[in-house]
C-alpha positions as CSV (number, residue, x, y, z in Angstrom):
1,X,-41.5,-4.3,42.7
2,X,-38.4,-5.0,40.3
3,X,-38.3,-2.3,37.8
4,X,-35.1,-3.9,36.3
5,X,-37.0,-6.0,33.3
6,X,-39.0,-3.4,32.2
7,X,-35.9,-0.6,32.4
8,X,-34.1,-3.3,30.4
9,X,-37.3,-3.4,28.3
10,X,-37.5,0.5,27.8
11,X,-33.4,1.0,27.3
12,X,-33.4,-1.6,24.2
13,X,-36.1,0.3,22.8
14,X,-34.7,3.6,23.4
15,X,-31.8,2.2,21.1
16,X,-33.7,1.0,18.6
17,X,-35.0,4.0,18.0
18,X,-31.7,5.7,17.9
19,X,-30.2,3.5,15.5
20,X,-33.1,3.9,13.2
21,X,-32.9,7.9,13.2
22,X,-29.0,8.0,13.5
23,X,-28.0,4.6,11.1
24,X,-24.5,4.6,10.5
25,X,-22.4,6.1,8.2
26,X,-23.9,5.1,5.0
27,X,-22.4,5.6,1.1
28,X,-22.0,8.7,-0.1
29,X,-24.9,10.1,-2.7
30,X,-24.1,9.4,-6.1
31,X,-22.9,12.4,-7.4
32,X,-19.9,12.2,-4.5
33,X,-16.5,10.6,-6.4
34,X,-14.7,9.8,-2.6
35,X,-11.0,9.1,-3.0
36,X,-9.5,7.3,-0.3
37,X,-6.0,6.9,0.8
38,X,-4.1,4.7,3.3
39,X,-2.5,7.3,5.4
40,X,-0.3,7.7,8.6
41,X,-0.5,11.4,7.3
42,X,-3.4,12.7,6.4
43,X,-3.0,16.6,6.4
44,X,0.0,15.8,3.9
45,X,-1.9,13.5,1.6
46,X,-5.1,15.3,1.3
47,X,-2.8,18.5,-0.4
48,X,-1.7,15.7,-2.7
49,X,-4.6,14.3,-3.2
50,X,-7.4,17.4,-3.4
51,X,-5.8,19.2,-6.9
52,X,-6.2,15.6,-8.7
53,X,-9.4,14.8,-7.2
54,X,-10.4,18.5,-8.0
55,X,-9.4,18.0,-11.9
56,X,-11.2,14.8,-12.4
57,X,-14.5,15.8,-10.7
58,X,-14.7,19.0,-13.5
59,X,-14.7,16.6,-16.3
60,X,-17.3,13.6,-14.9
61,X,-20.4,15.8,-14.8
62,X,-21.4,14.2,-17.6
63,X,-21.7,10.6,-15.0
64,X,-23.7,12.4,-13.0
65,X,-20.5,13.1,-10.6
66,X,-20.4,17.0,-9.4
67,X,-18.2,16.8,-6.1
68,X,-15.3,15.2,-4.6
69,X,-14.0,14.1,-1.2
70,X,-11.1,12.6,0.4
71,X,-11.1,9.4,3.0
72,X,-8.5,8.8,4.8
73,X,-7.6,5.0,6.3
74,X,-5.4,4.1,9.0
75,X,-4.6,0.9,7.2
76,X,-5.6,-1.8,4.8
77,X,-8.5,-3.3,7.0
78,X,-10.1,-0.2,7.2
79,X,-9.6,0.7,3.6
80,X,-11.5,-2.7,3.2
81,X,-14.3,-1.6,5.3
82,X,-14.6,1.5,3.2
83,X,-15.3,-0.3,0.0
84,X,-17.1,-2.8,1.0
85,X,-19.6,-0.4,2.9
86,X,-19.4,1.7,-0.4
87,X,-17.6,5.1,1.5
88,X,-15.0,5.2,-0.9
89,X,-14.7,4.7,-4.9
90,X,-11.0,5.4,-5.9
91,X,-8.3,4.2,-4.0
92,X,-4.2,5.2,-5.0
93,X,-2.5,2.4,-3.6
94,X,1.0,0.7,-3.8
95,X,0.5,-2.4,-5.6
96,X,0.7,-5.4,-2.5
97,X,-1.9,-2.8,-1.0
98,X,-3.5,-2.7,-3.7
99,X,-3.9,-6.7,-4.0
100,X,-4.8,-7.1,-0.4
101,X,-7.8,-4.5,-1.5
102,X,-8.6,-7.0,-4.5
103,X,-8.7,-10.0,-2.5
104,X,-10.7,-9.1,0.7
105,X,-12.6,-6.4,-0.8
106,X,-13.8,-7.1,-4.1
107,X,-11.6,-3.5,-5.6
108,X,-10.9,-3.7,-9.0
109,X,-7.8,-2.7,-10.8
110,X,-8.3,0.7,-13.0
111,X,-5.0,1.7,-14.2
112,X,-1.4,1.5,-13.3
113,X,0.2,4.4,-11.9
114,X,3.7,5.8,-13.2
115,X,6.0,7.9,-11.0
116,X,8.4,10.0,-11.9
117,X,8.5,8.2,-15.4
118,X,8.9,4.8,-14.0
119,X,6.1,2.3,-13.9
120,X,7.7,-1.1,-12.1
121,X,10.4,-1.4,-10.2
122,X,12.0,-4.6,-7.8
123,X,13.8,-5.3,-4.4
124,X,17.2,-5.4,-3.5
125,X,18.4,-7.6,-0.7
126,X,21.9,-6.3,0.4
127,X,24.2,-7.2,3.0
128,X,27.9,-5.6,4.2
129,X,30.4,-7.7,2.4
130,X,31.9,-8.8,5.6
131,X,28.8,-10.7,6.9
132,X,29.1,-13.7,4.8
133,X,25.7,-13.8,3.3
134,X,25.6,-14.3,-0.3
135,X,21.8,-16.0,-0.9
136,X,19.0,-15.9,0.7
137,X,19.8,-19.4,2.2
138,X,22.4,-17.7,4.6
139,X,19.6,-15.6,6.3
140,X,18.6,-18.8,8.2
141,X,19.0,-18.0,12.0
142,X,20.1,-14.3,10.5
143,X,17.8,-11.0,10.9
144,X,16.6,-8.4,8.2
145,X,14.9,-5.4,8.4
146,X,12.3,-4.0,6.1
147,X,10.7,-0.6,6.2
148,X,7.2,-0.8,7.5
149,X,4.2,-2.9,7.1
150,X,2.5,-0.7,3.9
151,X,5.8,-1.3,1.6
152,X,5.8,-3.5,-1.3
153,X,9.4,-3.6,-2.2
154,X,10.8,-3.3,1.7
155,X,8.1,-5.8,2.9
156,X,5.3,-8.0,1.3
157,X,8.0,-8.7,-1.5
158,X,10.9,-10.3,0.6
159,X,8.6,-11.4,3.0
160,X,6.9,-13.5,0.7
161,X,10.0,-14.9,-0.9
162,X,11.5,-16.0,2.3
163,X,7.9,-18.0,2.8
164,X,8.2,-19.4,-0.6
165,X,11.2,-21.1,0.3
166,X,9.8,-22.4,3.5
167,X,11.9,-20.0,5.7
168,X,9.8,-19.0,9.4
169,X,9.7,-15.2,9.3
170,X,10.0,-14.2,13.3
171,X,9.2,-10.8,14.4
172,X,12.5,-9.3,16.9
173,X,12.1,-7.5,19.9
174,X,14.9,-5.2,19.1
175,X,18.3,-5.2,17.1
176,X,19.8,-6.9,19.9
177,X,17.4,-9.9,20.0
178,X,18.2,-13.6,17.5
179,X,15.7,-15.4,15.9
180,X,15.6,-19.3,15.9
181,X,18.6,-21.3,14.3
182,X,16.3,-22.5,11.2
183,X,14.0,-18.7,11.0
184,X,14.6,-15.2,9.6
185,X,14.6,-12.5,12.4
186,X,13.0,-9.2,11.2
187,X,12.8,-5.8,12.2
188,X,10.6,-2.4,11.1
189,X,13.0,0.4,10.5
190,X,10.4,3.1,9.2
191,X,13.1,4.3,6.6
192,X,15.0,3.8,4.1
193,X,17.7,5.4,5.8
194,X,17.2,3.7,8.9
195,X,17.7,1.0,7.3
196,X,21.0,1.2,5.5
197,X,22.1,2.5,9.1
198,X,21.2,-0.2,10.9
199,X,22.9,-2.6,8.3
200,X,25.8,-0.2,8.0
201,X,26.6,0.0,12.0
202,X,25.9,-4.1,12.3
203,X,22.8,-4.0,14.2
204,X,21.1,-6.5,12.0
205,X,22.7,-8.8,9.1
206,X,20.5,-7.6,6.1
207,X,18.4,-5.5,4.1
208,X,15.7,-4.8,1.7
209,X,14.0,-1.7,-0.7
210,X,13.2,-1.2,-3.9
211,X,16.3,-0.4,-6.7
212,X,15.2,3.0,-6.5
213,X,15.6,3.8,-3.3
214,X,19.3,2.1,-3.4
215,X,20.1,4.3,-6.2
216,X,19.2,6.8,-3.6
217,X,22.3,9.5,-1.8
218,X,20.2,10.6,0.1
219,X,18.9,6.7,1.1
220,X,21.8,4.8,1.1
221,X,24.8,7.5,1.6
222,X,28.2,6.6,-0.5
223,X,30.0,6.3,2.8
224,X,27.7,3.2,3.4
225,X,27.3,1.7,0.1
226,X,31.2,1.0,-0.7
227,X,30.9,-1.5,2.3
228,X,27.9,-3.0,0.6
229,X,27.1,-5.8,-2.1
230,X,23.5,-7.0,-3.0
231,X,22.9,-10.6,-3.0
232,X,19.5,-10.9,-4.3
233,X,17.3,-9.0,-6.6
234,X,13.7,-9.7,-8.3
235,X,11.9,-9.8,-10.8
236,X,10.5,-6.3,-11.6
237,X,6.6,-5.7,-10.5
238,X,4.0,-2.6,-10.6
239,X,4.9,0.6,-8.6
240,X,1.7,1.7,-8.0
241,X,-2.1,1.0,-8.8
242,X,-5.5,3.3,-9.2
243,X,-8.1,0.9,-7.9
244,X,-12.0,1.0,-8.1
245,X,-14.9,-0.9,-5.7
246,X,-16.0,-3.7,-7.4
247,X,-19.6,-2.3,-7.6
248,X,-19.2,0.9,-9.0
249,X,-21.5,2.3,-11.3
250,X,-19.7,1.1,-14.8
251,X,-20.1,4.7,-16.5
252,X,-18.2,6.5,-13.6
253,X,-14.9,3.8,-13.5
254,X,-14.8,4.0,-17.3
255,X,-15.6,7.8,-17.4
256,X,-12.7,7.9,-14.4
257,X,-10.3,5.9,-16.5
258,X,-11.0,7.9,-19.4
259,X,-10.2,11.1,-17.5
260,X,-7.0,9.9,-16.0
261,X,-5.6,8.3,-18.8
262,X,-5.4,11.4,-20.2
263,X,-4.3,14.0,-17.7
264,X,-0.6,13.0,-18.5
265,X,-1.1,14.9,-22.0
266,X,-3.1,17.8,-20.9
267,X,-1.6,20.8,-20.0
268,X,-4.1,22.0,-17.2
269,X,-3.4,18.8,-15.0
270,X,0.5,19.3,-15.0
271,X,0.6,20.7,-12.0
272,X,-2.0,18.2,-9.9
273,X,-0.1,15.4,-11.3
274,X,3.1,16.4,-9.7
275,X,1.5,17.0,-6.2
276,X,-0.3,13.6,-7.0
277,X,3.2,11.7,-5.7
278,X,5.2,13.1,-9.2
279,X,2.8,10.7,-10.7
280,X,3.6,10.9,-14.5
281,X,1.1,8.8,-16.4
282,X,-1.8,6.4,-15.3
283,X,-1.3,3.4,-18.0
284,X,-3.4,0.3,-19.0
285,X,-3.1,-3.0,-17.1
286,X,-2.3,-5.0,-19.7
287,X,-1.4,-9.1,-19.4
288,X,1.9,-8.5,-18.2
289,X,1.2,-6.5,-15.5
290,X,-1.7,-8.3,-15.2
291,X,0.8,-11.5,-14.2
292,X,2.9,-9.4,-12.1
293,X,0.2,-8.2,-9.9
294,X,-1.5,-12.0,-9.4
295,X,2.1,-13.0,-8.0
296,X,1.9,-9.5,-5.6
297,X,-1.6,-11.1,-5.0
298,X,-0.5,-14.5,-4.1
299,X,2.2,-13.0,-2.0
300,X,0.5,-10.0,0.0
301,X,-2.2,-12.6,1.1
302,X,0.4,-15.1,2.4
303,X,2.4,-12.4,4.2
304,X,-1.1,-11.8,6.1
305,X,-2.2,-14.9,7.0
306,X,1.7,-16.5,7.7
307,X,2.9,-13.8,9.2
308,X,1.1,-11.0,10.5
């Protein structure tokens, strides 16, 4: 006699069972504010994150909110699965991050996030002043390097200007590979340092970060930067953005704004603001940087779908 059919039988309701009295990971009760994070280092993050987290979960008992974890994600899609499945309700993002969260998850934008005292900042596009480039335009059949695939000013930024002007974007092997005669070749360098190095010693034509980090010694060394001109900078946009999911409970994200809002003025979050990234103030989104962030928007979700 064939057993098979009814083993088959008695295995899928063996399962059935199994996912019924072990479902998967569900939200978190309500009284659990979960913070999440897009992290290639968690143990790192979580100290930053915790004494923040800690300080706002003391003053939102009053929501019904008495504890507070931490979620780490290994990248955007996962953050997206998070909030959509309700496992996280605050995200700290960069602001392209940020958008990418808006658009394919439904997070809404609580507050912009200031750091070290500045609020927006914009990319610089530089090149050594022997390479002949002087516009974008001469990056045809040229290479660039950016800093990883999480930056706003070193990636989703350039990246989506070079689209908007219909230039192919073309992922290198290495330093020593070319791109097409009419596309961009790019490269991930990790760091800011790395790449003003690899500019510097010629292994690619160009680069991009923010103006902060090309204000930056320790960045962009003097030694480099006297062989250096920047051919291209934009328009400021948003440094950094708190961001709720779209369903949360109304009374917690406005209790949460509330509560950040004003740690920059109280004395007994001084010290978890600085561990929280030297953040200096969360501010209102207001219809400027409302604007800024529906170009990041337009941008970031281009970059995805063109490119990656």
């Amino acid at each position: 006699m064939d057993l098979r059919p009814f083993l088959g039988w008695l295995m899928s309701g063996v399962l059935s069972a199994l996912l019924v009295a072990f479902p998967a990971q569900a939200a978190e009760p309500r009284n659990v504010l979960v913070l999440g994070r897009i992290s290639d280092d968690p143990k790192a993050h979580y100290e930053q994150l915790k004494p923040l987290l800690d300080y706002v979960v003391a003053r939102m008992g009053d929501v019904g909110i008495t504890e507070g974890r931490i979620l780490m994600a290994r990248d955007v899609q996962q953050m997206q699965s998070y909030l959509r499945r309700g496992r996280v309700d605050w995200v700290t993002e960069t602001a392209s991050g940020a958008m990418l969260l808006e658009a394919r998850a439904g997070a809404r934008t609580l507050l912009l996030t200031e750091r070290n005292g500045v609020s927006r900042y914009h990319t610089v596009y530089f090149a050594r002043r022997d390479s002949g480039i002087r516009s974008l335009e001469d990056l045809r059949g040229r290479s660039i390097v950016f800093q990883n695939r999480q930056s706003t000013s070193a990636y989703f930024v350039p990246a989506a200007e070079l689209l908007d002007r219909h230039m192919k974007l073309e992922i290198l092997l290495s330093p020593r590979d070319a791109p097409e005669a009419n596309s961009v070749g790019y490269l991930f360098a990790r760091s800011e340092l790395n790449i003003s190095s690899w500019v510097h010693k010629r292994l690619v034509d160009a680069g991009a970060m923010s103006n902060l980090d090309w204000e930056s010694t320790r960045r962009v060394p003097p030694s480099f930067k006297r062989d250096f001109e920047i051919f291209r900078e934009t328009p400021p946009f948003p440094r950094a953005l708190e961001m709720v999911r779209g369903d949360l409970d109304p009374r917690v994200a406005a209790r949460l704004r509330e509560v950040l809002a004003q740690a920059s003025t109280d004395p007994a979050a001084a010290d978890a603001m600085r561990q929280f990234f030297r953040t200096t103030a969360f501010l209102p989104v207001d219809a400027q940087t409302r604007a800024e962030l529906d170009v990041l928007r337009t941008g970031a979700v281009r970059v995805v779908a063109d490119v990656e």
